[in-house]
C-alpha positions in Angstrom: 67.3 119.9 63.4 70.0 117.4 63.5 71.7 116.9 60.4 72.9 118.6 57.4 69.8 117.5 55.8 67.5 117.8 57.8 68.5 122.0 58.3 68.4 122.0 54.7 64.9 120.4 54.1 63.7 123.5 56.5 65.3 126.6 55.4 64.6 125.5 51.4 61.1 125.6 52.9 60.8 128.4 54.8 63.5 131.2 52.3 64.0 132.2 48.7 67.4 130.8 47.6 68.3 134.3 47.6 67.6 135.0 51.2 69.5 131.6 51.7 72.8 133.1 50.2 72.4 136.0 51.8 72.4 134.1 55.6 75.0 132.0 54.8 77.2 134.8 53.9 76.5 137.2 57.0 77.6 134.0 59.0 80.4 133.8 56.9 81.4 137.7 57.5 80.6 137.1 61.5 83.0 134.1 61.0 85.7 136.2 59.7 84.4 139.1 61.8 85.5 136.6 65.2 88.7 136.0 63.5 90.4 139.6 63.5 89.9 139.6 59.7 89.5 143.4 58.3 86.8 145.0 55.9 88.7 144.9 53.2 90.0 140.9 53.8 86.6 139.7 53.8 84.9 142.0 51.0 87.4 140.6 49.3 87.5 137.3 50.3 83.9 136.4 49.5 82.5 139.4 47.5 80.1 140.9 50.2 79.6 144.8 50.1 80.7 147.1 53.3 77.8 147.3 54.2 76.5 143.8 54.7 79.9 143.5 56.7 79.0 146.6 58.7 75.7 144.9 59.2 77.2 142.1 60.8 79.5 144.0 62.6 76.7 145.8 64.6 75.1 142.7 65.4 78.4 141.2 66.7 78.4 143.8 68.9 75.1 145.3 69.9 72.9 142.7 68.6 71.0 139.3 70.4 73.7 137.5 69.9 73.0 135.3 68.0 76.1 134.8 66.0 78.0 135.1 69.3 75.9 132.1 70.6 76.6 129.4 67.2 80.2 131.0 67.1 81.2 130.1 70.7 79.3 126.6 70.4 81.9 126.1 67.4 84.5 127.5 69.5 83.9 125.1 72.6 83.0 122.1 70.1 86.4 122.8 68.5 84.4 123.1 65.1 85.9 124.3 62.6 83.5 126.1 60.2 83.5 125.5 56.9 84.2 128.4 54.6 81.7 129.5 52.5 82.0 130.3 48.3 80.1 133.1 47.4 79.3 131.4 44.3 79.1 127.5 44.7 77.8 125.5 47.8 77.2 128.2 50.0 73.5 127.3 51.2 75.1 123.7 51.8 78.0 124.8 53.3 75.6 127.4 55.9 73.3 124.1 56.6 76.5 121.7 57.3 77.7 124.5 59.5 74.5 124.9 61.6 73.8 121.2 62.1 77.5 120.7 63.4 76.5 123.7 66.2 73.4 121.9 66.9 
């Protein structure tokens, strides 16, 4: 996948708009996660429950990596990611973010 739309195209294929939302906010929490940013700042920030940020949490540090791996790329590519709404654009925002790190 290489652009914005082409990311997009897939995942509306493959997920549920609902398992859409939920991705792009867990990278959203590892975001904020990598940025020092406490429970409370991010449940508040974009409405996610402790324990969807204590999910992400454990992955950040005893999971595959994964968000490690797109959150360095951003790092190194100087990307800054966007920030996601828990309400409006956040599937488009998640997509836009991924093809950047591609």
């Amino acid at each position: 996948m290489k652009t914005e739309e082409e990311c997009y195209r897939f995942f509306d294929d493959l997920c549920t708009f609902s398992e859409i939302e939920a991705m792009s906010q867990r990278f959203e929490v590892a975001s904020l996660l990598a940025d020092g940013k406490t429970f409370t700042q991010i449940s508040q920030k974009i409405g996610v429950s402790s324990t969807t940020i204590t999910r992400v949490n454990k992955c950040l540090c005893y999971g595959a990596d994964g968000y490690k791996l797109l959150l360095e790329r951003a790092k190194r590519k100087k990307s800054k990611l966007p920030s996601l709404s828990p309400r409006t654009g956040a599937a488009r925002l998640f997509f836009l973010s991924i093809s950047l790190l591609l």
